[in-house]
Structures are given as C-alpha cells and as structure tokens.
C-alpha positions as CSV (number, residue, x, y, z in Angstrom):
1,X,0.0,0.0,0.0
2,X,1.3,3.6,-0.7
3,X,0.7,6.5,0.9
4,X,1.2,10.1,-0.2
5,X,0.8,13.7,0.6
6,X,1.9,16.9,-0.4
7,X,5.6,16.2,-0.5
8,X,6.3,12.9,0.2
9,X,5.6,9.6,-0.9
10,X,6.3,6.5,1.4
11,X,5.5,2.4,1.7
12,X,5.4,2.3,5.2
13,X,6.0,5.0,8.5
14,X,3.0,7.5,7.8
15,X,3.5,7.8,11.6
16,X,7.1,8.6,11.1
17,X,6.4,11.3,9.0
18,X,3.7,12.8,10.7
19,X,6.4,12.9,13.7
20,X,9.0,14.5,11.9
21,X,6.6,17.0,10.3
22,X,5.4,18.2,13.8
23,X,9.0,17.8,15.6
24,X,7.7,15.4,17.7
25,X,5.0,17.6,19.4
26,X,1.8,16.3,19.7
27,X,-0.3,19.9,21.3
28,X,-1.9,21.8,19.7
29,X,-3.5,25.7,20.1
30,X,-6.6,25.7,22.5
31,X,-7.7,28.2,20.0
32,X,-7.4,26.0,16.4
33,X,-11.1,24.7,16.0
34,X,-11.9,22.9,12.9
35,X,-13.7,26.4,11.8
36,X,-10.9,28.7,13.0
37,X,-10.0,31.3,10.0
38,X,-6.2,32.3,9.9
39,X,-4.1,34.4,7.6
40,X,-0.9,34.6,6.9
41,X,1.4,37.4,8.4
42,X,4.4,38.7,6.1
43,X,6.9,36.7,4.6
44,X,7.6,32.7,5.8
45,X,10.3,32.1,7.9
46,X,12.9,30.5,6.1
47,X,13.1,27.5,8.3
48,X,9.8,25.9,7.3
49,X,9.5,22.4,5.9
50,X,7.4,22.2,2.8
51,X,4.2,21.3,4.2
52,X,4.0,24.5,6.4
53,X,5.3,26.6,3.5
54,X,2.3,25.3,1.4
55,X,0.0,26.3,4.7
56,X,1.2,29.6,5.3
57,X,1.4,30.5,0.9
58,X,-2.6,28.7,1.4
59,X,-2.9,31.5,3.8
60,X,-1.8,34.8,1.9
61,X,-4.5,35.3,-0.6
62,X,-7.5,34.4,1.6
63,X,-8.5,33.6,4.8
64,X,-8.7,29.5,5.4
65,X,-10.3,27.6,8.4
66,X,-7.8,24.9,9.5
67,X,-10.2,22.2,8.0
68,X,-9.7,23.8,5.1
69,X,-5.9,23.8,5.4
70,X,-5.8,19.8,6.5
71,X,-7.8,19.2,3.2
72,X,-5.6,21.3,0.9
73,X,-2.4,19.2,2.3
74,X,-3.8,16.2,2.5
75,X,-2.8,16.0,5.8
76,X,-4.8,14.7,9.2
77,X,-6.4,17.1,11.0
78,X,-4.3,16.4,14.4
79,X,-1.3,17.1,12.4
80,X,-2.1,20.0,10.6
81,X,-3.7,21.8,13.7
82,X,-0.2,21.1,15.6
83,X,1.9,22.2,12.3
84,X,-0.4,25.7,12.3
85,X,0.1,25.6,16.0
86,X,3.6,26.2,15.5
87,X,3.4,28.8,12.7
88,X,1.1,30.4,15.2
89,X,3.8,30.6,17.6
90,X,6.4,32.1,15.1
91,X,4.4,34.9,14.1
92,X,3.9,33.7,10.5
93,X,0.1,33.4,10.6
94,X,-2.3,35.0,13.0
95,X,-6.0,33.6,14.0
96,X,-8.6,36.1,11.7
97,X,-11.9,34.7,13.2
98,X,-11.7,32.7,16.3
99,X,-14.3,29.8,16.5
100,X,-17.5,30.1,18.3
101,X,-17.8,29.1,21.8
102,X,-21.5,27.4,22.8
103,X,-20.7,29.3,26.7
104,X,-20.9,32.7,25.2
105,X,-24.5,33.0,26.2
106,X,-24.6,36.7,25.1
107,X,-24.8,35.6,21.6
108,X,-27.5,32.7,22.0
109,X,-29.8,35.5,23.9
110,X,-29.4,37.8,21.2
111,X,-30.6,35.0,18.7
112,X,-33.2,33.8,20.5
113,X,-34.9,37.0,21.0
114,X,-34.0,37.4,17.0
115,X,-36.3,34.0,16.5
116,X,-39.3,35.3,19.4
117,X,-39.5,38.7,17.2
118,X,-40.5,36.2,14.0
C-alpha cells in the first residue's frame, strides 16, 4: 500500500512522517477549531519544511479555516492543527476569526430573542 501527501511519498511509516513534520510535538493551540480562520502574516520564515510553507502560501490570498488547510495538504487534522500551531507561535500566521464558543451565552440571547420577534 502507498501512501502520499503533499511532499512525500512513502510504503510504510506515515506515523514517522507525521512525527517529523510536527517535531515530535503532539499539542496543539486551545484556539485552532476545525472552523478557526487564519491568515498569513508577512513573509515565511525560512526555516519551514514544505508542508508549512504550502499552509502559510494557502494562507496569503485568503483567509482558510484549519479544516480547510488539513484538506488542501492532504494531511490529518491532528497534524495540521499542531503544524499551524507552530506557525502560530512564530508569528507567520495570525487567527482572523476565532471559533465560536456554545458558553458565550450573550450571543444565543441575542438570537433567541431574534427567533421570538418572527
């Protein structure tokens, strides 16, 4: 069986891969939601394998939620989410529309008094 993604192309150690294209880390940003927008901020740092190259040039034109991003790569969602994690954390992309969170309870009165006014 063969496996592929964006860069690579390997018989066996998917795993592997995935480890080496996060560093080993296995976190992640409390704030990277499936729906989370982010954008890219100025030029890529030059260190930057070419997965999180192709993220952060995904990233210039147009705002992408990481979803998005883990279905451009063709990579899992755990590992993408870590990989933006860490561009996060360099300054090379910057969250443009955090997800929603069901305990802001502001927003649900305001559209439940929406729906009573129908």
């Amino acid at each position: 069986m063969t496996f592929s993604g964006p860069s690579w192309t390997r018989t066996s150690g998917v795993g592997a891969c995935h480890f080496v294209l996060t560093g080993g880390q296995t976190q992640f940003h409390p704030a990277l939601g499936v729906e989370t927008l982010l954008a890219a901020r100025g030029a890529p740092p030059g260190n930057l394998g070419p997965e999180a190259r192709a993220a952060h040039m995904l990233c210039r034109t147009t705002r992408l939620s990481v979803a998005d991003i883990a279905a451009q790569l063709r990579l899992p969602l755990p590992v993408t989410r870590v990989m933006l994690s860490q561009l996060l954390d360099a300054g090379a992309l910057h969250i443009a529309s955090a997800p929603y969170h069901p305990s802001d309870t502001a927003i649900l009165e305001k559209l439940l008094a929406k729906l009573h006014e129908l």
